[in-house]
C-alpha positions in Angstrom: 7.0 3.8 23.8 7.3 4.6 20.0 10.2 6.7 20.5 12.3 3.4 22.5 11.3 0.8 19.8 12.5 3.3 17.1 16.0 3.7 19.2 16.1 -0.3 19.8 15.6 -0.5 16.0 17.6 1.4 15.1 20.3 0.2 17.7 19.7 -2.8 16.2 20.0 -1.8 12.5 23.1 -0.1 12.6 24.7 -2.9 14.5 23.7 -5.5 12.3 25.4 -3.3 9.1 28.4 -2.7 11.1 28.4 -6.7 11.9 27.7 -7.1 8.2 30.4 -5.2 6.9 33.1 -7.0 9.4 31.9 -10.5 8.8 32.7 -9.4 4.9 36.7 -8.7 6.5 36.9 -11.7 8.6 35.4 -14.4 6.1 38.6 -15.0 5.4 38.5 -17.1 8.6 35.1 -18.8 8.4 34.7 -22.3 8.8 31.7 -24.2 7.6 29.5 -25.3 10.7 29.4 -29.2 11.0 25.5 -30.4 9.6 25.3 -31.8 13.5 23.4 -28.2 14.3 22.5 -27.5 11.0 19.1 -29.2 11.3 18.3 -28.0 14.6 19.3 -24.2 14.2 16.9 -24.4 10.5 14.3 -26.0 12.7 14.2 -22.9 15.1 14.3 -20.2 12.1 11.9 -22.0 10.4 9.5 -22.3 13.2 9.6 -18.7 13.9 9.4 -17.8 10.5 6.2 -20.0 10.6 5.0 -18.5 13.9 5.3 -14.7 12.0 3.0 -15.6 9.6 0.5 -17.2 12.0 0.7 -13.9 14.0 1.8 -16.1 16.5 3.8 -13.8 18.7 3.9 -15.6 21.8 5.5 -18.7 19.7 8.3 -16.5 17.9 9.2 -15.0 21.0 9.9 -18.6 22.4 12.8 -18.9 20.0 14.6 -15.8 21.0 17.5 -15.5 22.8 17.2 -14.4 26.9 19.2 -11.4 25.7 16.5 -10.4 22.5 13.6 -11.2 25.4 15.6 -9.0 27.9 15.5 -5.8 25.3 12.1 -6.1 24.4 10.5 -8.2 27.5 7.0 -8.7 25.8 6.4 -11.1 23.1 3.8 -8.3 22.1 7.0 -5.6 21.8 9.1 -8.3 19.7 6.4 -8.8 17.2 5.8 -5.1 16.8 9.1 -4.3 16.2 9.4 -6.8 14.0 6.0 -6.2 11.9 8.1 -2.4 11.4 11.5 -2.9 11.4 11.9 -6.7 9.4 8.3 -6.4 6.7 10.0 -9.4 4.7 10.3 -11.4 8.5 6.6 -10.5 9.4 5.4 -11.8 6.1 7.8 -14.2 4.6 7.6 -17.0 2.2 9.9 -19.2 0.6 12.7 -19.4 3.2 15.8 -21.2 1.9 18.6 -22.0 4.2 21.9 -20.7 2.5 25.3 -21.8 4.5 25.9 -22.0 8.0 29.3 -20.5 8.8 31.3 -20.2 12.0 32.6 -16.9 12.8 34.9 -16.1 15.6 33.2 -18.9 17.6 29.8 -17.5 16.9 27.0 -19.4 13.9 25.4 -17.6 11.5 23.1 -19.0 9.7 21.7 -17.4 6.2 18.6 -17.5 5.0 16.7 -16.0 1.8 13.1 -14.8 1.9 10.6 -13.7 -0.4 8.4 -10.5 1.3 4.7 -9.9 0.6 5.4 -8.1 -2.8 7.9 -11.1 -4.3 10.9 -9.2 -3.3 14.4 -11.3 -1.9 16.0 -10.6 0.6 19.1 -12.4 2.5 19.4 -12.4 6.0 21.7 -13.8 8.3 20.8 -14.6 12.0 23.3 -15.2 14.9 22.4 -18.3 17.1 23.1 -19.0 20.9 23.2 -22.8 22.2 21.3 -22.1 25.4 20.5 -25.1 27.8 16.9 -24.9 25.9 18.7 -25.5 22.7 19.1 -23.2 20.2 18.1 -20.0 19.7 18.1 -16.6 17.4 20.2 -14.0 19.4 19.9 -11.5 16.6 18.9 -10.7 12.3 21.2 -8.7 9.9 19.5 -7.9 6.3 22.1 -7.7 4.4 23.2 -6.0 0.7 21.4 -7.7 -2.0 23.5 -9.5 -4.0 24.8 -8.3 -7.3 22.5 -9.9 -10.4 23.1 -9.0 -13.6 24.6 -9.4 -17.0 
């Protein structure tokens, strides 16, 4: 079982830094997401954000996509995957919605966290419009940004 979540992770990992680098090529053609979703899709992320730090794994699973629930298939898989692969998701703080941006027909949405030890990070999660509404269909971390003098 270890040696499957370490493949999905990874799987996942390496997709979301090829994803990243793309989305760097093609920004050239994003579009700013109308606020009409903007609300709703920080309301999901937020919620599971929230539902990570109440060990709630039942309730973060709820906002996943039926394609994240079909590759992990127990909200107790999800969370552990999570609590290894995403530390600054498991235990976050201070989430601040950056800019929603349409790429290619698909939102991302970008968020900043602060991790357990203070430390930033910027993620950037793909969401589906299912018939529930809307939900997370994957996370990219991406590169820190540059900060400096």
């Amino acid at each position: 079982m270890t040696r499957i979540m370490g493949f999905i992770l990874a799987l996942l990992l390496a997709t979301g830094a090829a994803r990243a680098q793309d989305s760097g090529a093609q920004d050239s053609g994003a579009q700013d997401s109308g606020a009409q979703d903007s609300g709703a899709i920080e309301d999901v992320i937020g919620s599971q954000l929230q539902a990570f730090n109440d060990r709630d794994v039942d309730e973060a699973f709820s906002y996943a996509s039926p394609m994240i629930k079909g590759m992990f298939g127990t909200p107790q898989n999800f969370g552990l995957m999570v609590e290894r692969g995403y530390p600054m998701v498991w235990t976050n703080s201070d989430a601040r919605f950056l800019d929603l941006r349409e790429v290619a027909g698909r939102l991302y949405q970008r968020v900043l966290v602060r991790d357990a030890q203070g430390g930033l990070h910027v993620l950037e999660y793909q969401m589906i419009e299912t018939p529930e509404g809307w939900q997370i269909n994957g996370v990219s971390v991406l590169p820190a940004p540059d900060v400096g003098a």
